[in-house]
N, C-alpha and C positions, 0 to 999 in steps of 0.2 A: 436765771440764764436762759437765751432764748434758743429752745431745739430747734434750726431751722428745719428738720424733717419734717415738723407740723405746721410750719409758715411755709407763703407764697414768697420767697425768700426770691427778688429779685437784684442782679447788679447792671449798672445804668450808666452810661460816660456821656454827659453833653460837652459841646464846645462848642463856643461862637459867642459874637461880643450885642447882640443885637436878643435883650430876656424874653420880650414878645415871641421870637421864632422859638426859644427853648423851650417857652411854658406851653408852647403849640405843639412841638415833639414828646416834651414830657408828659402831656394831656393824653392828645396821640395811643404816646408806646400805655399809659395806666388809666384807657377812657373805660377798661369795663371795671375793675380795680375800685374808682372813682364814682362811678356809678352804685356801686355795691354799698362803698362804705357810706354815702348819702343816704342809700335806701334804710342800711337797719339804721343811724342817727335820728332821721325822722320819725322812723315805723316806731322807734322807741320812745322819743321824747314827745312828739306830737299828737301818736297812735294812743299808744301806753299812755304814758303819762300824763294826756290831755293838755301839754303845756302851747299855749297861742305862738303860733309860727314864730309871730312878728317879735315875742318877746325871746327866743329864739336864734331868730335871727339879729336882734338888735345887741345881743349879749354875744355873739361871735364878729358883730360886728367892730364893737369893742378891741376887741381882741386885735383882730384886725388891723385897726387906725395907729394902736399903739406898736406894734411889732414889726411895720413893714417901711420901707421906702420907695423911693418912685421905679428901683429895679424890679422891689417884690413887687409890684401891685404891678407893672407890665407883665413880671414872668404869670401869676394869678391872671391876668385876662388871656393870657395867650392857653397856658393851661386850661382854661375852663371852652376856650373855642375848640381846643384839638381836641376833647373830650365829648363834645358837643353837651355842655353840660351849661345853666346860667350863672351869672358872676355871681349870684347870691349863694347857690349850692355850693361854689366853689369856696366861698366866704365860712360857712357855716361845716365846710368839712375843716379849712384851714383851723377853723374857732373851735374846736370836737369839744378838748380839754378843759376850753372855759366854761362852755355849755354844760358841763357834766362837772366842773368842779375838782378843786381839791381832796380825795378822799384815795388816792393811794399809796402807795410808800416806793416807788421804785428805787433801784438801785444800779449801779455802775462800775467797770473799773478797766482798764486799759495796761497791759502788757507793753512798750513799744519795743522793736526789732532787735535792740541789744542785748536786752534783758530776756529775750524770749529764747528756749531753748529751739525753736525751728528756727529761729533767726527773721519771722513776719509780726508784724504787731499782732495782740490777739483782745478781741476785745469781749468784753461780757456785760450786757445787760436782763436785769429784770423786771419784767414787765408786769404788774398785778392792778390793773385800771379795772376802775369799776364799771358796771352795764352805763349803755352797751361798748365801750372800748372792748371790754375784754372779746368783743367777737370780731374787734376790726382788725385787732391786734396782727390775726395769722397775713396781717398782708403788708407785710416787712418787705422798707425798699433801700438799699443802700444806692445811692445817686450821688453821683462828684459831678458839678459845676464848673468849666476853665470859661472864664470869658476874657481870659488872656490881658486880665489888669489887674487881678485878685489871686490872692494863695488858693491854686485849686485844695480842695480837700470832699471827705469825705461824708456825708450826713447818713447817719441811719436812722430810719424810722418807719412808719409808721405812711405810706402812700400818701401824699396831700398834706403830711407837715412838713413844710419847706423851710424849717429854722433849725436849729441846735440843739436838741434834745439829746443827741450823742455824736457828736463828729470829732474827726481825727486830718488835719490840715496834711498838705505834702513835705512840711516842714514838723510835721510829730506834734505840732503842739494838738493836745489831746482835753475836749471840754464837752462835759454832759451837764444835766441838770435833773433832779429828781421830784416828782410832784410830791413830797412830803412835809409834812407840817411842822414845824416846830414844837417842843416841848413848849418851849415858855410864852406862845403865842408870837403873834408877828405883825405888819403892817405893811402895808404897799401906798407907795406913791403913785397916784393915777397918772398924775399930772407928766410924769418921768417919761420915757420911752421903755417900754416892754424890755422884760429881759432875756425874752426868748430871740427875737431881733440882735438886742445888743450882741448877746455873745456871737451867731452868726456873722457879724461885725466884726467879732474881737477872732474869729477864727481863720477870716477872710481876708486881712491886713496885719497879721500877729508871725515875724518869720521867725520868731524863737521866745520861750515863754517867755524872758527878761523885756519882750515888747507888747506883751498882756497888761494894758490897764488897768486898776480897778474897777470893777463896773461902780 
């Protein structure tokens, strides 16, 4: 469960239908933010670890290709201009997780407002990434998106990850995803669309779980 006492625990409302002007506000309002979590990614993987930018970058790129659409990659350019940061930085913060791998266990779980003795959704994650996430971690940004053709909703995370790793739509439906591994091993289809994309998809068009697809 995340203390926000210890996080830069930020809350965020964009609106407007045009992703390039959002990801230029959202740069913008989280350019020093942005800035930071670039610096230890590198100072750690590159510095540290001796790992070749390129291969680095071509493994966030990854990530990248498979996870986004023509909205994410406008909102990603506009983001990385109001940041005054380059499309590649911006690439290689959105890619953290790939770069660094499967190697934690998070966890999740979602209260929603009827069930909740205050009567607000309550929601709880935990966060145990391994170096360096776990020092990017303290810069928690809960951000809602309305581009007024999409279920606003809510994303929590992590500055610079603009998918689903925990969100909660205007309509409750409520979808995380946890980097943890399987007991009996697992496989991924390259070939597929990311599933960190998909679900933002299935959060952003979904007005009641009975219209949750399977992925």
């Amino acid at each position: 469960i995340i203390d926000v006492s210890m996080c830069k625990t930020t809350f965020i409302y964009f609106r407007g239908a045009n992703y390039y002007q959002l990801g230029a506000q959202y740069g913008a309002k989280f350019a020093k933010e942005l800035k930071e979590i670039y610096s230890i990614i590198y100072g750690h993987f590159v510095i540290e670890q001796e790992l070749p930018y390129h291969k680095m970058l071509k493994t966030a790129n990854k990530f990248y290709l498979r996870n986004t659409n023509s909205d994410h990659t406008l909102f990603i350019q506009g983001m990385a201009s109001g940041a005054d940061i380059t499309f590649e930085e911006a690439i290689i913060i959105i890619g953290m997780h790939a770069i660094t791998g499967i190697k934690s266990s998070c966890s999740s779980f979602y209260i929603p407002p009827k069930r909740s003795l205050t009567q607000s959704g309550i929601i709880a994650r935990l966060y145990d990434d391994a170096p360096p996430l776990d020092k990017v971690s303290k810069y928690l940004a809960i951000t809602i998106i309305d581009d007024g053709k999409r279920v606003p909703g809510a994303m929590i995370g992590i500055v610079g990850q603009l998918f689903c790793f925990t969100c909660v739509s205007k309509e409750n439906v409520f979808i995380s995803i946890n980097n943890g591994s399987p007991s009996g091993g697992s496989s991924i289809n390259k070939l597929a669309k990311g599933v960190f994309g998909k679900l933002l998809e299935v959060a952003q068009n979904a007005y009641s779980v009975k219209e949750v697809n399977p992925l």
